[in-house]
N, C-alpha and C positions, 0 to 999 in steps of 0.2 A: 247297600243292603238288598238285598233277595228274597221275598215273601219264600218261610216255609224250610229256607236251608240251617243247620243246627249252629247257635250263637258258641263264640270262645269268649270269656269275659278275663281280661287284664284289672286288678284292682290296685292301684296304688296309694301306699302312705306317699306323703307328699314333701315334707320336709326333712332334709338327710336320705331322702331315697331317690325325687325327681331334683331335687337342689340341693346344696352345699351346707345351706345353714337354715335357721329358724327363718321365716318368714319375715317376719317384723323387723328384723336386724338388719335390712337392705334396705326401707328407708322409714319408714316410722318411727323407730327407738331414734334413728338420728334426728329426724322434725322435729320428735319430741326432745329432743336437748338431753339424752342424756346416753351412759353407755348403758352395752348391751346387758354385763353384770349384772347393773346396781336396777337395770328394769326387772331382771327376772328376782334379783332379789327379794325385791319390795312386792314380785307378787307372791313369792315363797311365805314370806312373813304373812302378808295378808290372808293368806290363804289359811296358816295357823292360829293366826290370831282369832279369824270368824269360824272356821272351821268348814274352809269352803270346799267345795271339788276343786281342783286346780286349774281347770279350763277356765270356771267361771271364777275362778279367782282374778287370773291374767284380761282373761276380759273387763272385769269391773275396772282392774290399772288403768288397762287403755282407756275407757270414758272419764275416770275419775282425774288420773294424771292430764289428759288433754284438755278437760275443761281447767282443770287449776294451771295451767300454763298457757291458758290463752289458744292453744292451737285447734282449729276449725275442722272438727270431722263430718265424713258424708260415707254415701256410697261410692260416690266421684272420685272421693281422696284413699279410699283403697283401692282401690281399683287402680287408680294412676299411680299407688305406689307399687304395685304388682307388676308393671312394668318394668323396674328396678332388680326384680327377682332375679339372680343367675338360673339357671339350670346346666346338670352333668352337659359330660358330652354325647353328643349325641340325638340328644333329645328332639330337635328340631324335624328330625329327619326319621326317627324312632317309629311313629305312626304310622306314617304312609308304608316302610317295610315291615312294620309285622302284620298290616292290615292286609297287603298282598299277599303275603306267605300265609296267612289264612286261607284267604280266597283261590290259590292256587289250589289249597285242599279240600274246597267245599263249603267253607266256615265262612260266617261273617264275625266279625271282629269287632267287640265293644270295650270301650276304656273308660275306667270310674275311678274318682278318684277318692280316700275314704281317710281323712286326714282332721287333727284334732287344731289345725290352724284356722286363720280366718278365710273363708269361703269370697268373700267379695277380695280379697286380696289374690289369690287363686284364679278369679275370673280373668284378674287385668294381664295375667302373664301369656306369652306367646301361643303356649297352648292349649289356652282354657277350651277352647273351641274344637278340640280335640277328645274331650269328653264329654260324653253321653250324659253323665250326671255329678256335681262335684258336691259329694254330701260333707261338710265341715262346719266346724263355730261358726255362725251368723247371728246379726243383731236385726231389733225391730229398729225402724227408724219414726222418727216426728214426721209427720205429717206438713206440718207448718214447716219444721226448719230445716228437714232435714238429717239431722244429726242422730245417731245411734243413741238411743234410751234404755235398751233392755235387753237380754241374751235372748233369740229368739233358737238358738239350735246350738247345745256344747254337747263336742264329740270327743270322750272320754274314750281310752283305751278300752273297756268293757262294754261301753255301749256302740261301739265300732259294731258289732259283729249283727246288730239289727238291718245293716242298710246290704249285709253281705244274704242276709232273707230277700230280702228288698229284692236286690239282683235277682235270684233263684229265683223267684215265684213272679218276677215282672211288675209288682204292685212299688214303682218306682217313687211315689209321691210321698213325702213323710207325712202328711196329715190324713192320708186313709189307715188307717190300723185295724179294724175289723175284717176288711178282707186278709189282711195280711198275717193274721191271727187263725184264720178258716185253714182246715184240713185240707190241703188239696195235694193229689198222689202224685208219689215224683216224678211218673211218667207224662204227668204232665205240666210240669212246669216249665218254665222259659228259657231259663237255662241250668242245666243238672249242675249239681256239686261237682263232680268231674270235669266238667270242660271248666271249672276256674283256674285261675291263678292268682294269687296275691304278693303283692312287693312289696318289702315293708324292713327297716335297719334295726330292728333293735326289740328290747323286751314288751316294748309297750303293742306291740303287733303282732304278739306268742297269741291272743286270744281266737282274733281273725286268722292266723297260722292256722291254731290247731281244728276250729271249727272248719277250717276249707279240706284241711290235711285228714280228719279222723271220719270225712264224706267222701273220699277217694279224691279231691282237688291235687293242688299242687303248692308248692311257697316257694320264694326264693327268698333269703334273706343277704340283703347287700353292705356293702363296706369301703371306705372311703380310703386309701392309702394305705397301709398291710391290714392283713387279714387281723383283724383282734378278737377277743377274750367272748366276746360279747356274740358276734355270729361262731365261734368254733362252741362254744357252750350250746347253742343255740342248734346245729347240727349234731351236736353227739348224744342227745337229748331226746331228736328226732322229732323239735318243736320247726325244723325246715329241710325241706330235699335239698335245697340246693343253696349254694353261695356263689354270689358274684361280684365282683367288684360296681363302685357305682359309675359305671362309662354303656352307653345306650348305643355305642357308632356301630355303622357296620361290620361285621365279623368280630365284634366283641364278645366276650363270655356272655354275656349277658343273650345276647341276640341269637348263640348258639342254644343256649339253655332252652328259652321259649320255644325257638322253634323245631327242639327236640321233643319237649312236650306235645306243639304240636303235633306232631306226626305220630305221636304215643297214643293221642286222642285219636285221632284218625284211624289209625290202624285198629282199634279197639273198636272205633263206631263200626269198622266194616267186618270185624269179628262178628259184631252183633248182630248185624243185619242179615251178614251169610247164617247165623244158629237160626236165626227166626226163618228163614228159605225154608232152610233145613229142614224144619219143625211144620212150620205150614205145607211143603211138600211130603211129609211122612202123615199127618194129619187129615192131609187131601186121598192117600192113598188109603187108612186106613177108614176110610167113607166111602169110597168106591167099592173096597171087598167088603161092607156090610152091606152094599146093595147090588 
């Protein structure tokens, strides 16, 4: 990073967009002894029975079901099972070229990840470290044992779109809210609506879509094996610019996209900076012939 050069921010959903499947389904649901079904079932039912958000529905299963079958949670034990997470192709290698193909144009390059999964599970995968901030479901933990006692962060499809402010205005911390609430003019914020992008599969990520897309941003919406129902509705709609398959390798659609974008922002920044010449040298003239 470069004190003072303008940020491009990448935000990514994280399950069906950077990996294949739900998160928990790679080793959790398995620890816990059961299939992947009948876990999500039993949070669907819970969830109507109490009449909960569905995040915090799935959350309580997971304390509820691993305390009632004996199995031992921590921050350790997500974390180790995020290890277990596949990720597309690509991904591995994914950051280091789009972080350069920024920087070839001036940019510095930030990746968030903004996902309604478990956040400590996130951390443990190859490249949590790869992200600047990874805002997702987390729990408080006990003190003494250890173990997850409470939802301390569930991130709902709607309430997604508070950490895409975050980003804009730089007030990255979720426990400051007053700043982040404050009036402050777009010109100077941290990073503009325009330089974002967001990746995200499916309907639950139309909200973060449209809030980046109707501030001059970008979206792509991705897709695992043909194109279906779900992203072609999704573009004709105009809820996304662009479709790509979900593969990150080099010369992928995917890699194409972004860094056409790129260069879209680019070439816009230096529109603007040539009008503002422009303006300030017509401005300069028009002070000289008043004196």
């Amino acid at each position: 990073m470069q004190a003072g050069r303008p940020i491009l921010a990448l935000m990514y959903d994280f399950d069906h967009t950077l990996s294949p499947r739900d998160m928990q389904e790679y080793a959790f649901i398995p620890e816990l002894g059961m299939e992947d079904r009948d876990f999500w079932a039993l949070c669907q039912s819970v969830g109507v029975r109490h009449r909960m958000d569905s995040i915090l529905a799935y959350m309580y299963v997971m304390i509820w079901e691993a305390r009632r079958r004996g199995m031992k949670l921590s921050r350790g034990t997500f974390n180790r099972q995020g290890a277990h997470v596949e990720l597309f192709p690509g991904m591995l290698t994914w950051f280091d070229r789009v972080n350069a193909y920024g920087d070839k144009l001036g940019f510095d390059v930030e990746h968030y990840v903004l996902s309604s999964g478990i956040k400590e599970i996130v951390e443990g995968t190859p490249i949590a470290d790869r992200f600047k901030m990874i805002y997702a479901a987390e729990f408080v933990y006990n003190d003494e044992t250890g173990e997850p006692e409470w939802p301390a962060m569930a991130v709902n499809y709607t309430n997604k779109t508070q950490f895409i402010y975050r980003i804009n205005k730089g007030i990255l911390d979720v426990t400051e809210n007053a700043r982040l609430n404050e009036h402050t003019p777009h010109d100077m914020r941290r990073v503009p609506f325009t330089n974002m992008i967001y990746v995200g599969d499916g309907t639950t990520d139309v909200p973060c879509m449209k809030l980046v897309g109707s501030r001059g941003g970008h979206s792509i919406g991705v897709y695992t094996g043909e194109r279906n129902a779900v992203v072609n509705d999704m573009l004709i709609h105009g809820r996304v610019h662009f479709v790509a398959p979900t593969d990150y390798s080099e010369g992928s659609d995917m890699e194409k996209i972004v860094f056409g974008i790129f260069d879209s922002v680019a070439a816009e920044s230096r529109n603007i900076a040539l009008n503002r010449k422009q303006l300030d040298e017509a401005q300069r003239m028009l002070n000289a012939e008043k004196h």
